[in-house]
C-alpha positions as CSV (number, residue, x, y, z in Angstrom):
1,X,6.6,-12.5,-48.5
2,X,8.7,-13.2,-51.5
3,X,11.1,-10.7,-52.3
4,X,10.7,-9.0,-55.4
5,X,13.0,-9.7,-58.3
6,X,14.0,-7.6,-61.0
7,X,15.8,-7.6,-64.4
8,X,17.7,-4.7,-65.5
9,X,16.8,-2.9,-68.2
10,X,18.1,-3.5,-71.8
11,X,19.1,-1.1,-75.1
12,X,17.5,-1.9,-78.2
13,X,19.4,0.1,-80.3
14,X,17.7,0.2,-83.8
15,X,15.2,2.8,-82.2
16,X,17.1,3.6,-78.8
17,X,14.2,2.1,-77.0
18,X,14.4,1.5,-73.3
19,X,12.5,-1.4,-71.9
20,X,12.5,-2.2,-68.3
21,X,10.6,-5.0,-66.9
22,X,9.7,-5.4,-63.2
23,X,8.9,-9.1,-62.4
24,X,7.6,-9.7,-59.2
25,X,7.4,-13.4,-57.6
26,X,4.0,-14.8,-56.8
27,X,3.4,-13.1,-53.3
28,X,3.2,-15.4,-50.0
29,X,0.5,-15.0,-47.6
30,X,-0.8,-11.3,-48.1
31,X,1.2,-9.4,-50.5
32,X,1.1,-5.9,-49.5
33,X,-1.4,-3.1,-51.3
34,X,0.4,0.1,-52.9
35,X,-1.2,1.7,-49.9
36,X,-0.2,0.5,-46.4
37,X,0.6,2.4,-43.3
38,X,2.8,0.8,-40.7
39,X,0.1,-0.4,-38.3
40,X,-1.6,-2.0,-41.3
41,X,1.5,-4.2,-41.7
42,X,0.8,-6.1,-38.5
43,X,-2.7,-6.6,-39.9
44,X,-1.2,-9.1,-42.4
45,X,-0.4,-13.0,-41.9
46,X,3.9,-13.0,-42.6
47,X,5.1,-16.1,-44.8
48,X,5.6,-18.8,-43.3
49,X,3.3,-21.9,-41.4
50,X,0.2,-21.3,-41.7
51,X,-2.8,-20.2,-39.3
52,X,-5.3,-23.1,-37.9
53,X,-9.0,-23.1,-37.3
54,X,-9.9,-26.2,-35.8
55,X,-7.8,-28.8,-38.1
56,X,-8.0,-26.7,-40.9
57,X,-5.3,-24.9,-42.4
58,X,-5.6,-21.1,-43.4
59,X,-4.0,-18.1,-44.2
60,X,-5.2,-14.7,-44.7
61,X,-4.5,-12.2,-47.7
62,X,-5.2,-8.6,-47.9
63,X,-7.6,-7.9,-50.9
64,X,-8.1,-4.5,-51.2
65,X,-6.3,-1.1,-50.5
66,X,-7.6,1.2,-47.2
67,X,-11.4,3.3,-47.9
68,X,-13.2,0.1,-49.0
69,X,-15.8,-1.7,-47.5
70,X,-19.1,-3.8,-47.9
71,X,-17.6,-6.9,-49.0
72,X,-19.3,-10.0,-50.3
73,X,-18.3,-13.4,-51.4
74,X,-19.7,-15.8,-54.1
75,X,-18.8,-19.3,-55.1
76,X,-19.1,-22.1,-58.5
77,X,-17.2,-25.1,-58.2
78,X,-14.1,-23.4,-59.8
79,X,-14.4,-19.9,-58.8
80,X,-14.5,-17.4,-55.7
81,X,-15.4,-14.1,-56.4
82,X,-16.0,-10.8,-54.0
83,X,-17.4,-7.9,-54.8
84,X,-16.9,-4.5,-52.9
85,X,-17.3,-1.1,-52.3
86,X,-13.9,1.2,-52.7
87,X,-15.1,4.9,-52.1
88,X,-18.2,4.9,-54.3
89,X,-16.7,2.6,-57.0
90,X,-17.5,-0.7,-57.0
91,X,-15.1,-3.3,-57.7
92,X,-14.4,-7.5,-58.5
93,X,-12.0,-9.1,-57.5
94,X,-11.7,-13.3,-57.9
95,X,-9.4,-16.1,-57.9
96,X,-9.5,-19.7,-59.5
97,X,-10.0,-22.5,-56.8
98,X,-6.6,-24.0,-56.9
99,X,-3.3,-24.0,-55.7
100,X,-3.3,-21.4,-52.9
101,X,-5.4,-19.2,-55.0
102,X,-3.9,-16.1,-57.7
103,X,-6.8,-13.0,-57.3
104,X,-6.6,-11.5,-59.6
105,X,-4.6,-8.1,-60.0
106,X,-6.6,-6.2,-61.8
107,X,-10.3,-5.6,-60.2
108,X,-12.9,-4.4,-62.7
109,X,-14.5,-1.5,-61.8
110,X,-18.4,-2.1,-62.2
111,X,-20.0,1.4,-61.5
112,X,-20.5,3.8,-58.8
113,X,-22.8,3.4,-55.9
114,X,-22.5,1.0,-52.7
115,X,-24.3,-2.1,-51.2
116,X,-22.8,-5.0,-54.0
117,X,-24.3,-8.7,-53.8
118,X,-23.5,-11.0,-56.3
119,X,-24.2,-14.6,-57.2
120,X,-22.6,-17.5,-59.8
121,X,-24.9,-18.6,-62.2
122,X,-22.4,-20.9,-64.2
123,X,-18.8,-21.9,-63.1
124,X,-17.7,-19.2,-64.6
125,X,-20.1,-16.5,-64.8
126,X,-20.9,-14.1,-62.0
127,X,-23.4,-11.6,-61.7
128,X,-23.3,-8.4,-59.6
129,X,-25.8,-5.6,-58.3
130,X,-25.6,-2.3,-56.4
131,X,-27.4,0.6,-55.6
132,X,-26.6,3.9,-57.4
133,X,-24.7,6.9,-55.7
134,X,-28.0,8.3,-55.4
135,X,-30.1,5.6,-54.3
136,X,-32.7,5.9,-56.9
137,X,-31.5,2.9,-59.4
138,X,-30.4,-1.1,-59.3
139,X,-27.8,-1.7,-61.6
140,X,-26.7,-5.5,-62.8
141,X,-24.0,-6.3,-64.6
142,X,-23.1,-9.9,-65.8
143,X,-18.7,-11.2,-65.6
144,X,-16.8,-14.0,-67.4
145,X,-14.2,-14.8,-65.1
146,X,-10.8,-16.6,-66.1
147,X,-7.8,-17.2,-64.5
148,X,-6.1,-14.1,-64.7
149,X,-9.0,-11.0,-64.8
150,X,-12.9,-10.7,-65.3
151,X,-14.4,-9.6,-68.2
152,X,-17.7,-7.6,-67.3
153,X,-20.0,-6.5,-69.2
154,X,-21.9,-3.0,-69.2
155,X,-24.3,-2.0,-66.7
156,X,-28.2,-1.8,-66.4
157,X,-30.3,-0.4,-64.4
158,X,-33.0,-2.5,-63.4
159,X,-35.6,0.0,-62.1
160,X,-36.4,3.4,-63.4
161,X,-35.7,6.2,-61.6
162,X,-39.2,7.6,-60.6
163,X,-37.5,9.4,-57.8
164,X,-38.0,7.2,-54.9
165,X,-35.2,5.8,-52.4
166,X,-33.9,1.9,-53.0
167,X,-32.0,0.4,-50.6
168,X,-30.0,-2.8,-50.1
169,X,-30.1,-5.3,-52.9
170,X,-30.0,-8.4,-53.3
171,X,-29.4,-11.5,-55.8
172,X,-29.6,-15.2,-56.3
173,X,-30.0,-17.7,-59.0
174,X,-32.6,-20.6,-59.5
175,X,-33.2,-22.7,-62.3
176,X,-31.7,-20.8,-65.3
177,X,-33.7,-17.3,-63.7
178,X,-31.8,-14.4,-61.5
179,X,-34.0,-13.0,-58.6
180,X,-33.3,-9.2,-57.2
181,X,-35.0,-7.7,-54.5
182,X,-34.5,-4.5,-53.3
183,X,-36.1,-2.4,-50.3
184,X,-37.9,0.8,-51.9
185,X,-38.0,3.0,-48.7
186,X,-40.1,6.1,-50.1
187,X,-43.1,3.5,-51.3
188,X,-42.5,1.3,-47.9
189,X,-42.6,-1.6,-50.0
190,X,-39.7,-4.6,-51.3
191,X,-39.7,-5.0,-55.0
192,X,-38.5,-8.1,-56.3
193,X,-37.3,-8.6,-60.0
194,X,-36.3,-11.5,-62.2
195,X,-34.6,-11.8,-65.1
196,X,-34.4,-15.6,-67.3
197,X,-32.4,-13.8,-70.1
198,X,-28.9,-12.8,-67.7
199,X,-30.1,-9.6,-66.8
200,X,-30.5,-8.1,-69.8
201,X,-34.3,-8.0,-69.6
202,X,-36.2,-8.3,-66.4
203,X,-39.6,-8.5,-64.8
204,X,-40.9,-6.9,-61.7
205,X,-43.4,-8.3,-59.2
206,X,-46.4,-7.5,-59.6
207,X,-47.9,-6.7,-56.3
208,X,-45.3,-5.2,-54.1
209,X,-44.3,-6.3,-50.6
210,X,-44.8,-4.2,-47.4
211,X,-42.2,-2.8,-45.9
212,X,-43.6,0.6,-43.7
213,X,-40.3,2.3,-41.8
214,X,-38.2,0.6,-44.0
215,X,-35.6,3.3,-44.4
216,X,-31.6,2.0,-43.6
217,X,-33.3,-2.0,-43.8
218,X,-31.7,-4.9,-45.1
219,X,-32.7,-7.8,-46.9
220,X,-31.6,-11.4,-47.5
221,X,-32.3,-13.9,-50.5
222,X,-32.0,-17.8,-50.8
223,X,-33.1,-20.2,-53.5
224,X,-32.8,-23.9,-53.3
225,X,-34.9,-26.8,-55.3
226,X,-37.7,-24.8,-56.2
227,X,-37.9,-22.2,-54.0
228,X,-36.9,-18.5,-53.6
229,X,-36.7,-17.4,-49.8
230,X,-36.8,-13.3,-48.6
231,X,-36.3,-12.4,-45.5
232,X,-36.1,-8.3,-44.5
233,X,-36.3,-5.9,-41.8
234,X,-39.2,-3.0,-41.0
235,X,-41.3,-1.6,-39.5
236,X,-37.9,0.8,-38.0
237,X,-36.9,-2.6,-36.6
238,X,-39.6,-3.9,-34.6
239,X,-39.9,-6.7,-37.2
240,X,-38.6,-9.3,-39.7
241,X,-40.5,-10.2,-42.7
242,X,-40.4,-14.3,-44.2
243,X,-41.9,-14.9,-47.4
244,X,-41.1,-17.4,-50.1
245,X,-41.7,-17.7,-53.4
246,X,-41.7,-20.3,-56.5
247,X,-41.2,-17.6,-59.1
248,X,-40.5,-14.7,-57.8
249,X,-43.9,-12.8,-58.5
250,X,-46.3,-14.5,-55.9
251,X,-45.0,-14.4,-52.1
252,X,-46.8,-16.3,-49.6
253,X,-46.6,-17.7,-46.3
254,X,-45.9,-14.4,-44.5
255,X,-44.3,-14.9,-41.5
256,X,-43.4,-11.8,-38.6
257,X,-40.0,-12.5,-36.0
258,X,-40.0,-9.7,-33.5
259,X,-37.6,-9.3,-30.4
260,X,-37.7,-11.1,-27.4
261,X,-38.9,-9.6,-23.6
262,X,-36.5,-6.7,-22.4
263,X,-35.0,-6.5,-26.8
264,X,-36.0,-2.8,-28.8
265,X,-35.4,-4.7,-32.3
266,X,-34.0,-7.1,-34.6
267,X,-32.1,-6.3,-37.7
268,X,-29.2,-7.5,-40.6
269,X,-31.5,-11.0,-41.4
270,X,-29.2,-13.6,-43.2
271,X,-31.1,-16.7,-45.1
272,X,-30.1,-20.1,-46.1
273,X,-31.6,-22.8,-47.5
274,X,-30.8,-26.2,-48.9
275,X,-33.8,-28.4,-50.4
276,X,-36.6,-27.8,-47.8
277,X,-34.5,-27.2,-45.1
278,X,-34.4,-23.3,-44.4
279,X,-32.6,-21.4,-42.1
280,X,-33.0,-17.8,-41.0
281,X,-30.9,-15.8,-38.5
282,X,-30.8,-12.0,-36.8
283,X,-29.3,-9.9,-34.1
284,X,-31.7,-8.3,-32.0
285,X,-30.8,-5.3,-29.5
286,X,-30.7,-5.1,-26.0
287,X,-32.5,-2.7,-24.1
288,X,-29.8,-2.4,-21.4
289,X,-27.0,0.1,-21.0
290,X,-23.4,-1.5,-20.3
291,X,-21.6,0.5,-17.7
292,X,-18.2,-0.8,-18.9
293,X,-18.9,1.0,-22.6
294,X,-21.8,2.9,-22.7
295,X,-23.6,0.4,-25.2
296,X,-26.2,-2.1,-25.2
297,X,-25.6,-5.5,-26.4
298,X,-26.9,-7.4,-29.1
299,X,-28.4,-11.6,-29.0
300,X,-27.7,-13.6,-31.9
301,X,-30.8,-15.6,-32.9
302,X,-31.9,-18.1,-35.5
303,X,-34.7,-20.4,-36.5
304,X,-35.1,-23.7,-38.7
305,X,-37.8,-24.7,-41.3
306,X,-37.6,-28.3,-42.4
307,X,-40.8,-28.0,-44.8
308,X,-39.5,-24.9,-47.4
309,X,-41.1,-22.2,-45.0
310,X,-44.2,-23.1,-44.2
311,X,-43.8,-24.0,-40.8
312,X,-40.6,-23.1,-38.3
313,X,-39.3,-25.6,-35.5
314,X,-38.9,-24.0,-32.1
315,X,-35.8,-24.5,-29.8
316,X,-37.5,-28.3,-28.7
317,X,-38.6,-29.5,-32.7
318,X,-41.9,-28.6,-32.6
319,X,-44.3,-26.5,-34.7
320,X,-46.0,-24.3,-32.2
321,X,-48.5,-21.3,-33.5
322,X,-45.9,-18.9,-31.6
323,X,-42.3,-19.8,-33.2
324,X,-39.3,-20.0,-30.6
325,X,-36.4,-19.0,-32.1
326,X,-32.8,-20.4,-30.0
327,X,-30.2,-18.3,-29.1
328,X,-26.8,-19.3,-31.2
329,X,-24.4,-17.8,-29.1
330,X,-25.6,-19.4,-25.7
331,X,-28.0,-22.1,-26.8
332,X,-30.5,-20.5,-24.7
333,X,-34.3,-20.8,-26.2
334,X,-36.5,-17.7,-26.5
335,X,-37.3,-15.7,-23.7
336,X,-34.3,-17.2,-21.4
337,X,-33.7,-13.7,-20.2
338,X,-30.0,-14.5,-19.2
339,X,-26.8,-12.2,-19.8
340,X,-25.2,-15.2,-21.6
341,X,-27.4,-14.4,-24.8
342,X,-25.8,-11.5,-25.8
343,X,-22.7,-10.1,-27.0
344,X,-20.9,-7.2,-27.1
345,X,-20.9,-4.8,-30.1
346,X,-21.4,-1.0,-31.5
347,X,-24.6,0.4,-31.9
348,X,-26.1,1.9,-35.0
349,X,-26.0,5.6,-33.2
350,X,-22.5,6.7,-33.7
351,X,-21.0,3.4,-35.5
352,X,-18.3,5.1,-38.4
353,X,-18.9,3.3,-40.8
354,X,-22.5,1.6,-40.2
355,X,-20.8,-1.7,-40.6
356,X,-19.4,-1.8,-36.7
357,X,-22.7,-1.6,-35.8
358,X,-24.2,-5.1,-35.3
359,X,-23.9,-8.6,-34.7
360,X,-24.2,-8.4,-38.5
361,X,-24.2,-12.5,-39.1
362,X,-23.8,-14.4,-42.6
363,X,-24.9,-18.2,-42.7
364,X,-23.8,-20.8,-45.2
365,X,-24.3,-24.7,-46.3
366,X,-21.3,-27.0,-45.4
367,X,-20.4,-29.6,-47.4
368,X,-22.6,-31.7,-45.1
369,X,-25.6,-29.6,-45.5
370,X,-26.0,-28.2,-42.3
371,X,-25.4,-24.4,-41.6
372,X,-22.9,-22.7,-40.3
373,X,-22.8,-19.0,-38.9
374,X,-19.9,-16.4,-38.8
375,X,-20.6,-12.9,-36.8
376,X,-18.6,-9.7,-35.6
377,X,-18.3,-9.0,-31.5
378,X,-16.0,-7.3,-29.4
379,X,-14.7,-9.3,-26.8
380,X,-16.1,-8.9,-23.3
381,X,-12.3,-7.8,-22.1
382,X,-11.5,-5.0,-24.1
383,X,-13.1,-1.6,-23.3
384,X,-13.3,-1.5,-20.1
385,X,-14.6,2.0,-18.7
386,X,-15.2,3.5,-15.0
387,X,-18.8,4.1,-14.3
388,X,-18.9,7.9,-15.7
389,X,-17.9,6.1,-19.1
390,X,-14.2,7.1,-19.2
391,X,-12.6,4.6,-21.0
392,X,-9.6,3.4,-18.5
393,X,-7.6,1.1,-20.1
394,X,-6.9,0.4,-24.4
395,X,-9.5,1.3,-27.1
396,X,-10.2,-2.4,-27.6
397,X,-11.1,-4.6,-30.4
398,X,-13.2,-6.5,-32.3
399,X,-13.4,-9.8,-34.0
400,X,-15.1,-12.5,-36.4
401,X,-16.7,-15.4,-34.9
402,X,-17.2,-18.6,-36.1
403,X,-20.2,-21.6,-35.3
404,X,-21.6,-24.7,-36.4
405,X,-23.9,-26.7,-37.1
406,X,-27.4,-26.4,-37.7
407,X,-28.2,-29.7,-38.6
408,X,-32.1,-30.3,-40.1
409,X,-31.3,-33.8,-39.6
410,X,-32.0,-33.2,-36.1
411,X,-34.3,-30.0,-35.6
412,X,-34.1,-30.2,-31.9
413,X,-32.1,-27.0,-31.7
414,X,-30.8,-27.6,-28.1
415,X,-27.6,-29.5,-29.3
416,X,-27.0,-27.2,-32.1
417,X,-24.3,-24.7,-32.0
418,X,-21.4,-26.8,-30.0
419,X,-18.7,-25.7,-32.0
420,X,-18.0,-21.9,-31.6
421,X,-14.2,-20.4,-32.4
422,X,-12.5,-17.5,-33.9
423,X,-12.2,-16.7,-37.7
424,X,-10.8,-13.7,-37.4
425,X,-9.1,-12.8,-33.8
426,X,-7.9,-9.5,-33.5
427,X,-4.3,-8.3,-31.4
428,X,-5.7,-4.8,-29.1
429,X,-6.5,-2.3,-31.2
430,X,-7.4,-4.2,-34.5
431,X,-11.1,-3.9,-35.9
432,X,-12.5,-6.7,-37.6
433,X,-16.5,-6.3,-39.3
434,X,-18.8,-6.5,-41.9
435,X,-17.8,-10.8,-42.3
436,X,-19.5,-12.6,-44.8
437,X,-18.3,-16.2,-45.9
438,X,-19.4,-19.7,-48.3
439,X,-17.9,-23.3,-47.5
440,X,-17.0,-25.9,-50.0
441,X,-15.0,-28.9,-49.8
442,X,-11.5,-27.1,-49.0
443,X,-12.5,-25.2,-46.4
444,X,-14.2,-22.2,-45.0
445,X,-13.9,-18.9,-47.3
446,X,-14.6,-15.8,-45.4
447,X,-14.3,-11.9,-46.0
448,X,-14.6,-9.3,-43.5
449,X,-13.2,-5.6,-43.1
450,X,-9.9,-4.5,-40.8
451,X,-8.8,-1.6,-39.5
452,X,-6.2,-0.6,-37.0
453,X,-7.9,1.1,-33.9
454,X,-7.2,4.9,-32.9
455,X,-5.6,4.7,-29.4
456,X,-6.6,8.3,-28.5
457,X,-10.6,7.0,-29.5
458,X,-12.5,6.9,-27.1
459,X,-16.4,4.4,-26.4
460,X,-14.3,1.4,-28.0
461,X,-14.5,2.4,-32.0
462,X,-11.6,2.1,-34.7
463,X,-11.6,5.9,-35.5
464,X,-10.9,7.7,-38.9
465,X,-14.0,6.1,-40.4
466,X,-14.8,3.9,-43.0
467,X,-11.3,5.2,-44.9
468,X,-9.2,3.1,-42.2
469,X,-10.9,-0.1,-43.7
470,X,-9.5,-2.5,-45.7
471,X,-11.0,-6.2,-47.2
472,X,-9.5,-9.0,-46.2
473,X,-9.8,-12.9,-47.1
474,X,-9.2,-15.9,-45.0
475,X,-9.2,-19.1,-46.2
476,X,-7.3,-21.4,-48.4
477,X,-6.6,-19.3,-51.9
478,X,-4.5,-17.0,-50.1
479,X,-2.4,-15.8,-52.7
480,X,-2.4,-12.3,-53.9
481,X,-0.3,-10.1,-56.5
482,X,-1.0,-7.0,-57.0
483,X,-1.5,-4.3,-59.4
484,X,2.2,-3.2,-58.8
485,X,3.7,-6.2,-58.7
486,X,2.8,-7.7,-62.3
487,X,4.7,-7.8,-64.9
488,X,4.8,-4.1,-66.8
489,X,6.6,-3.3,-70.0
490,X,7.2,0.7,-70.5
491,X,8.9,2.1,-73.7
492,X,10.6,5.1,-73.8
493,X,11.3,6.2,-77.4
C-alpha cells in the first residue's frame, strides 16, 4: 500500500490561521477502511503482482467498512457502480473504467431500508431502488456519476403504503423505459412498475402476478431487444415463476421450475438474457442431512431458451413438454440423482445474516454473448464433524466460484459448463457470500461479502453476524482511496 505522505502545516499570519493538509497517495491494491480489525487485514490483496484467474489479471479492493452487506454491481461502457446496504443506510459507491479504477471516496447515502438493485440507463446515469426499513414502500432514486463522486437525486417512493409487506426489488432498463418489480407478500402477488420519464412518474401493472407463500422470496429481472424477463420464487419454495413481457404490463408465457426427485425447493433465481437467447438459473435444496456438518446441500441448476421464453431446451437441445434443466456444477441432467450435483453450503435455518444461506448464484453476458455463472460454497474439506455433530477440526470457510459458458450457439447443454475456478478463494476461517458480478471487455467484475470466521463457532458459520461483513471488489479497477485519506483542508481561526 502506498504510504501516506504528509505536508506540515503552515502560519498564515494576517489572521493566525492554521492550515494543515493531509495528502494521501492513490492507495495500491485495497487501501484500508477507517474501520479494520487485525484479522481483516489478511482479508486484503498487499501491493504488489497481481492475483490470476485463468490468464486474467486481478486484484481485489476493499469497498466498504465492516456491518454492510447486500451488494450489487451495475455497468455502462464507462462506469461500474455498486450499490449496498451499510446498517440500514443504503449507499453508492462507483469508479470510472480506467486505469486501475479510483471509487470514489465519498459514497452517497440514498435512504434507509435494505435489498438495493440498480441498473445504467446512460453511460453515466444510474438508477437505484430499495425497500424501506419497514417494508411497506419502493423507493427510486436517479445518479449522475463523474469521476470523482455521484450526484443523486432525491428519493421516491414508487408504491403507496397501503400497509402491506414488499419484498425484494428489482430493476432494469429497455428502450428509454425502467421496469421494477417487487414481491408484495401480504397480497401473494409480484407487482411490476415502469417508469419512461426516469422514475419520476411511474405506472403499475395492471393485473398483478401470483405469488401465494411468497414471504422471504426473491426475484430476478432481464431485458434484451424487446423483451422484459421475471423470474421469482413461491409458493414457500416449491416453485419458480417465468414470465416475460414486451411492456411490462401484460406477462405471458407462464412457466413453473420445481425441484428435482429427493430436493424440498428451489430458491435465489438469477436471469439473463441477450437477444432471444435467455438464461435462467437456481439452487435447489437437498433433502439429505450431512453427517460431517449437520446441513443439507444445495444443486446448482440452470436452463436455456433460444426463442425469448417461449420454449426452454433440455440438457440434450430439445423442446420437450416437461423441461430438463442441467446441473452447472456437475453437468449432470435432471433427475441424475448423483452426490456430484450438489455442493456444500448454510441453510436458511440459522444462516447470520440470510446471505450464507444458499448457493445464491448471479449470471452474466460475456463479451462473446454466452453466460457465465459465479456462486458461494464451502469447500467439501472444511468442517469436518464426528457423527454426533461436534465439529473436530477448524470452523472452515467459504468461497466464490466461478463457471463458463453457456453458449446458445450450441444449446446442447452437455458440453456447457467446462471451465469452473475460484473467484474468490478463501485461507481457513475466511467467509466469502452474497457474490454478484457483470463482464465487459477488461475482464470479470465481481462483488461479494467477507468476513473473518469465529474459531470458537461452532456448525461451520462466520459468527458475530452480518456486522463482521465487509464488501469487497475483484477485478481490474482495483484502486481505492478513502474517505480519510483525501485531501482535507481544516482552519483553525
Amino acid at each position: 500500500m502506498n504510504k501516506l505522505i504528509e505536508r506540515k502545516a503552515f502560519l498564515l499570519c494576517s489572521n493566525a490561521v492554521i492550515v494543515i493538509v493531509m495528502l494521501v497517495g492513490v492507495a495500491g491494491a485495497s487501501a484500508k477502511s477507517s474501520i479494520v480489525d487485525a484479522a481483516q487485514l489478511f482479508l486484503e490483496n498487499k501491493t504488489g503482482s497481481p492475483a490470476f484467474i485463468d490468464s486474467q489479471a486481478v486484484q481485489t479492493a476493499r469497498l466498504t467498512p465492516l456491518g454492510t452487506r447486500a451488494a450489487r454491481i451495475a455497468q455502462s461502457n464507462q462506469y461500474l457502480a455498486v450499490a449496498y446496504q451499510q446498517g440500514s443506510v443504503i449507499r453508492l459507491r462507483s469508479t470510472k473504467k480506467e486505469g486501475e479504477g479510483a471509487w470514489i471516496p465519498f459514497p452517497p447515502v440514498l435512504g434507509s431500508g435494505a435489498a438495493p438493485s440498480l441498473v445504467f440507463s446512460d453511460d453515466t446515469t444510474v438508477h437505484v431502488v430499495w425497500v424501506d426499513t419497514n417494508q411497506r414502500l419502493i423507493y427510486h432514486v436517479s445518479c449522475t456519476l463523474t469521476l470523482n463522486r455521484a450526484t443523486c437525486g432525491t428519493p421516491l417512493a414508487i408504491n403507496i403504503n397501503n400497509g402491506d409487506t414488499v419484498e425484494a426489488p428489482e430493476i432494469t432498463f429497455l428502450a428509454g423505459t425502467l421496469y421494477v418489480a417487487w414481491v408484495n407478500s401480504s397480497a401473494a402477488q409480484v407487482i411490476v412498475a415502469r417508469s419512461a420519464t426516469g422514475g419520476s412518474s411511474w405506472q403499475l401493472n395492471t393485473t398483478p402476478l401470483g405469488a401465494s407463500n411468497s414471504s422471504g422470496s426473491t426475484l430476478a429481472l432481464a431485458a434484451s431487444g424487446s423483451l422484459i424477463h421475471l423470474a421469482y420464487s413461491y409458493n414457500s419454495g416449491a416453485n419458480i415463476k417465468y414470465y416475460r413481457s414486451t411492456d411490462g404490463n401484460t406477462w405471458s408465457n407462464g412457466r413453473d421450475f420445481g425441484p428435482d426427485f429427493n430436493y424440498l425447493q428451489v430458491s435465489n433465481p438469477t436471469i439473463e438474457a441477450n437477444g432471444n437467447n435467455v438464461y435462467l438459473a437456481w439452487d435447489s435444496l437437498h433433502k439429505d442431512i450431512q453427517l460431517d456438518d449437520g446441513f443439507r446441500k444445495y444443486g446448482l441448476l440452470g436452463i436455456l431458451s433460444i426463442d425469448g421464453g417461449v420454449n426452454w431446451e433440455d440438457s440434450n437441445a430439445g423442446t420437450p413438454v416437461t423441461d430438463d434443466p442441467r446441473y452447472i456444477t456437475s453437468n449432470n441432467a435432471f433427475g441424475s440423482g448423483t452426490s456430484t450435483d450438489r455442493r456444500r453450503t448454510r441453510e436458511v435455518s440459522g444462516a447470520n445474516p440470510p446471505e450464507e444461506a444458499g448457493l445464491r448464484p448471479s449470471l452474466a453476458l460475456t463479451p462473446g454473448n454466452t453466460f457465465a455463472i459465479v456462486w458461494q460454497e464451502r469447500p467439501d474439506a472444511s468442517c469436518v464433524a464426528d457423527e454426533s455433530g461436534t465439529v473436530i477440526t477448524s470452523n472452515g470457510t467459504s468461497e466464490i466460484q466461478y463457471a463458463a459458458a453457456a453458449n446458445p450457439a450450441t444449446p446442447d447443454s452437455s458440453g456447457w459448463w467446462a471451465t469452473k475456478t475460484a473467484v474468490d478463494t478463501a485461507s481457513i476461517n475466511f467467509y466469502s457470500i452474497d457474490p454478484d458480478f457483470v463482464i465487459d471487455g477488461s475482464g470479470r467484475h465481481a462483488v461479494f461479502m467477507k468476513s473473518a470466521a469465529e474459531s470458537g463457532e461452532v456448525n461451520c458459520r462466520a459468527g458475530g453476524g452480518g456486522n463482521e461483513y465487509a464488501i469487497y471488489y475483484r477485478g481490474p479497477y482495483y484502486t481505492t482511496v478513502d474517505p480519510d485519506e483525501v485531501l482535507f483542508p481544516v482552519i483553525v481561526k
